[in-house]
C-alpha positions, 0 to 999 in steps of 0.5 A, spaced: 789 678 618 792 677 612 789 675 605 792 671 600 789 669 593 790 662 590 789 662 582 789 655 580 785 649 579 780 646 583 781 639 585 774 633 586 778 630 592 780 636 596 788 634 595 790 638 591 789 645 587 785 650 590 782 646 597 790 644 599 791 652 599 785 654 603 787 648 608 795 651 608 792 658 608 788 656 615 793 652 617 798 658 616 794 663 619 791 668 614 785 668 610 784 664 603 781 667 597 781 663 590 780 665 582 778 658 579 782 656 572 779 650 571 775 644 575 778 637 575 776 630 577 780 626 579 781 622 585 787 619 589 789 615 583 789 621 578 786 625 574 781 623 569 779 630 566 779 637 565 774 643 564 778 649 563 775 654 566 772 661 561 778 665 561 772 672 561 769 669 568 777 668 570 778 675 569 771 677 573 774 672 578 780 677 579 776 683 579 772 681 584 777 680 589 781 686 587 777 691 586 775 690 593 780 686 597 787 688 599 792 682 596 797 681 601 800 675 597 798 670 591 800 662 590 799 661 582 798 654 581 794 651 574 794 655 568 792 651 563 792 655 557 794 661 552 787 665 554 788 663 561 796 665 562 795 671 558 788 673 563 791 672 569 797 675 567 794 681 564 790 682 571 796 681 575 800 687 572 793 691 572 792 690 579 799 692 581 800 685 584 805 683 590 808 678 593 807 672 587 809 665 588 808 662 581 807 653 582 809 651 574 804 645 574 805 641 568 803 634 570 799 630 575 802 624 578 800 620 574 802 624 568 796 627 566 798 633 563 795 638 566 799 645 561 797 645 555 803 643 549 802 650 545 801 654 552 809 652 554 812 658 551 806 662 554 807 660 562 815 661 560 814 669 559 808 669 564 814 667 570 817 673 568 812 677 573 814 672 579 817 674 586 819 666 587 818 660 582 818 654 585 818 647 579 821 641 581 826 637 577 822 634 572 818 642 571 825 645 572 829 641 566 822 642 562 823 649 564 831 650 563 831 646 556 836 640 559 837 636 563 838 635 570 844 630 573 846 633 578 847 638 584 850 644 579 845 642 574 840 644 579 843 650 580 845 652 572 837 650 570 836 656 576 839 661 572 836 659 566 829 659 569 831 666 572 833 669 566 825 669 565 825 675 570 822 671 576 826 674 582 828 668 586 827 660 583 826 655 589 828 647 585 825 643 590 829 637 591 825 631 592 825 627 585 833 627 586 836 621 588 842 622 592 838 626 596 832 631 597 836 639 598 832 644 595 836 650 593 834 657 592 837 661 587 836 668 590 835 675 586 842 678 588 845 671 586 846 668 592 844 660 593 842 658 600 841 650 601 834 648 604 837 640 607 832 635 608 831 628 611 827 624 606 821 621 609 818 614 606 810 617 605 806 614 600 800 620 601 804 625 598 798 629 594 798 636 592 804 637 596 807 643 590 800 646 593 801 646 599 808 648 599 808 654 595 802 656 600 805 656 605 811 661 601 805 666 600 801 665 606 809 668 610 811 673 605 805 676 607 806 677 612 812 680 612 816 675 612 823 674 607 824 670 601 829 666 605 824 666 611 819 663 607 822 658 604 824 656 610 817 655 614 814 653 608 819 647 609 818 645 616 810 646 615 810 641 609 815 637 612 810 636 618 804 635 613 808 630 609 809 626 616 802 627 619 799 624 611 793 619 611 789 615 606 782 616 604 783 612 597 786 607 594 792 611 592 796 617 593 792 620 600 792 628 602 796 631 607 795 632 614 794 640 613 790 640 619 793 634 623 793 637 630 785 639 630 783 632 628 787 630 633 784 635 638 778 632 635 779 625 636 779 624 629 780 615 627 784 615 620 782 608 620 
């Protein structure tokens, strides 16, 4: 089996951060592993705090897994600040990491920002040792320093993000409002066009988790960046459709939708 290690916050209510990767690692059929940068709670309304994790027991966690256990891939979400990039940065490089899907999260749905202001240049360098990047509008044009209007925009702020030293940059297409393409900016220059058909969801949390799991989930196992994009699409596009509430907001999911319904579980 293969093995894929997320690095990333850890989320109260299971939707997101480093529970929605396990569930999307299980789903995909290898075995999770985690390195937790922080804890936070919130809820299916938001995020009400933040601890960020040590950054000595951050770089422990690291060694713990790689000094025993072959990564096959790893999914990078949460990194909060300065200390925390430059330890997993540091780490990955030492360990000869491979196959590195970096999420750049910056804020929560409801705008909680989750990247620290003067961490910003910081995460920039860090993308650098990426094999795929995976920012939505609102990160990419952040990310890119401009603006994003349009469909040759996305694909200008792609070749800004690349010049980091990221290989392969995913800007997923679901903020814009002529429709939800994703576009893939690959290391050879080529742009492949992921099209898709917008579904009308309300529970959509943690949906850049699992996404850019499902990525790494396939990369590791042998899969192309073209290929892995590509599954990644058609799982989360299932998972979004399978979504259900458990609160009073935006619900979870539906990472595991044919075992409950094996199980005969009610989502009333």
């Amino acid at each position: 089996m293969k093995k894929v290690l997320t690095i990333a916050g850890s989320d109260s209510c299971g939707g997101a951060g480093i529970q929605a990767d396990i569930k999307t690692m299980s789903a995909m059929g290898v075995y999770g592993m985690s390195v937790i940068t922080a804890v936070t709670a919130q809820n299916t309304l938001g995020v009400s705090g933040v601890f960020e994790m040590p950054k000595d027991i951050v770089e422990e966690q690291l060694k713990a897994i790689f000094e025993d256990i072959k990564v096959d891939s790893v999914k990078i979400g949460m990194l909060s600040g300065i200390e925390i990039i430059k330890t997993v940065t540091d780490s990955l490089k030492k360990y000869k990491a491979e196959n590195i899907v970096i999420d750049p999260v910056m804020l929560s749905k409801n705008k909680y920002k989750l990247l620290k202001e003067e961490a910003f240049t910081e995460m920039q360098r860090f993308i650098g040792i990426g094999t795929l990047v995976t920012p939505n509008i609102p990160e990419a044009e952040v990310l890119a320093s401009m603006k994003i209007n349009n469909e040759e925009d996305i694909i200008e702020a792609a070749k800004r993000i690349q010049k980091f030293g990221v290989k392969n940059v995913l800007v997923k297409g679901g903020h814009r409002e002529d429709n939800c393409t994703d576009i893939l900016l690959m290391e050879n220059g080529e742009i492949i066009k992921y099209f898709g058909t917008r579904i009308d969801a309300v529970n959509t949390h943690g949906t850049g988790c699992t996404l850019s799991s499902a990525i790494a989930s396939l990369l590791a196992k042998g899969n192309s960046i073209e290929e892995s994009v590509r599954g990644g699409k058609e799982y989360i596009t299932q998972a979004i459709k399978d979504s259900f509430s458990i609160g009073n907001g935006v619900g979870p999911l539906g990472h595991f939708i044919d075992i409950y319904k094996k199980t005969g579980t009610d989502f009333e």
